[in-house]
N, C-alpha and C positions, 0 to 999 in steps of 0.2 A: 589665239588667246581664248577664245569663245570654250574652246575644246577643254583647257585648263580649266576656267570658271565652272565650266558642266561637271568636272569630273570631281574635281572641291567640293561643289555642291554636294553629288551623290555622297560621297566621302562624310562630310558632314554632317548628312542624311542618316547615313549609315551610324556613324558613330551616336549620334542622338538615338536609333530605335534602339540600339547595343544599352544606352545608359538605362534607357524605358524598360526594357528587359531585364537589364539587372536589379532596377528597385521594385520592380514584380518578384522578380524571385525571392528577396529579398524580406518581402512582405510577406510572401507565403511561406517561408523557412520562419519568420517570428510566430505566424500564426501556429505552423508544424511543432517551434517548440513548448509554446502556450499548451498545445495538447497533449503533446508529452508529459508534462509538467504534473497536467492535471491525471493522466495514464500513472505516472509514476506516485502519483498521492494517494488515488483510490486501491495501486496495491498495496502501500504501506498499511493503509487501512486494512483491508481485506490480510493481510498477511497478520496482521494484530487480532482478530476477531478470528479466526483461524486457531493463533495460538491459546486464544482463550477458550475457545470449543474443545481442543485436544487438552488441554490440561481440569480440564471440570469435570470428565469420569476418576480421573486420577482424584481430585479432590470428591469427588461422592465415595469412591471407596476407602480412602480416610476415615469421612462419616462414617460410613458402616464398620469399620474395623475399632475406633474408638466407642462405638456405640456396643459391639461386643464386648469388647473388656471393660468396659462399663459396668455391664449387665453382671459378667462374672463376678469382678470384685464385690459386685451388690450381694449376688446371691453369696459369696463367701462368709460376707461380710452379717448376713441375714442367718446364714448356717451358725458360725459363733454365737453371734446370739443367742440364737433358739437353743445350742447345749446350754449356753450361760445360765437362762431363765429356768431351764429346767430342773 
């Protein structure tokens, strides 16, 4: 019977470092997804400031193309004129 007791124990033993094990892994899989989490936020970030750097030549050259026909219709508009008054 000695033999039984010893081998339950082990068994027991065993079974308990198995549970010790698993609530480590456990803890390090919540930490694992805590960083992802935060991985996964700074690229939304980074993907957002990104779209915004790619789109702000596009809008400069806006500027500059309303800023020419600006300038035209001015001068056109200064041309008129100038025969008007004359």
């Amino acid at each position: 019977m000695d033999d039984t007791e010893r081998r339950l124990a082990k068994v027991e033993d065993n079974i308990e470092e198995l549970f010790r094990e698993q609530r480590a892994f456990a803890v390090t899989q919540g930490k694992m997804e805590q960083t992802l989490d935060h991985l996964n936020l700074t690229l939304r970030k980074l993907e957002d400031a990104l779209t915004g750097i790619q789109a702000r030549p596009g809008g400069l050259w806006d500027k500059v193309v309303n800023a020419i026909i600006t300038a035209l219709i001015a001068g056109g508009v200064a041309a008129l004129i100038g025969v008007f008054v004359k």
